[in-house]
N, C-alpha and C positions, 0 to 999 in steps of 0.2 A: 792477800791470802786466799786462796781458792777454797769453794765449798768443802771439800773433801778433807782438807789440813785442819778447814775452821772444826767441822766435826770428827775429828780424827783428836783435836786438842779441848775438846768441850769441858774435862774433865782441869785442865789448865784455867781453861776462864772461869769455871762459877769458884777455883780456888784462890783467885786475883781477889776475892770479898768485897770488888767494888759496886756489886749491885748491879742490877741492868742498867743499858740507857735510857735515858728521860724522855728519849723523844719512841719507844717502845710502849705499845699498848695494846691491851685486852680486857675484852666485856667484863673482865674478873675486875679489872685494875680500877674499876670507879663501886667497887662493894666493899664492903667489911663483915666481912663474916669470917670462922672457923678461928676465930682471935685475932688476925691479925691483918691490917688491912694494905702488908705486902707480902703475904702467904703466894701473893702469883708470880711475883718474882723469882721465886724457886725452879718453876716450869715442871712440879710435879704434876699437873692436871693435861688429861690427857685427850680434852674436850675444845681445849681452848685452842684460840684464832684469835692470832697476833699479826698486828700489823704495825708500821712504822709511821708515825704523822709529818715525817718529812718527805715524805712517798705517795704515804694513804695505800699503801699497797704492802702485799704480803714478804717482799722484801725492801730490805733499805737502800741507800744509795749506791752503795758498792755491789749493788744485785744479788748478794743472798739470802739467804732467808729468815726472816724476823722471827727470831723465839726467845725466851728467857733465856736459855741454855747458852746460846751466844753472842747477843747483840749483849759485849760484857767490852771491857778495858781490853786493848791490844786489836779488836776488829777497826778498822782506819775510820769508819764514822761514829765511832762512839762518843757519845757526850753523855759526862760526868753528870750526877745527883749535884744539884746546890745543896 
């Protein structure tokens, strides 16, 4: 899936409810505050810097771009929540 399809279908993946993948993170993702301590999961904050731990870099394997919004179910390296 190319960048442009991924973001063109964003509104597909955060409705698949599977949660981002596991291997997805931000400075947000080790806090608990505003209640809840997957509130960054959302990708409402518009501050944050996401990066992938199977990269360590700002995209994932398949070379696009690490965000809440689409490292979701259906992008080919995603991996499920235990």
């Amino acid at each position: 899936m190319s960048e442009l399809n991924i973001l063109n279908n964003q509104d597909n993946l955060l409705d698949q409810g599977s949660g981002v993948c596991r291997r997805l993170r931000t400075k947000n993702s080790f806090s608990a505050f505003l209640g809840s301590a997957d509130f960054w999961q959302e990708g409402s904050s518009t501050t944050a810097v996401y990066w992938c731990v199977d990269t360590m870099g700002s995209a994932g394997p398949d070379d696009h771009f690490a965000h809440a919004h689409i490292c979701r179910a259906g992008r080919s390296c995603f991996k499920p929540r235990d």
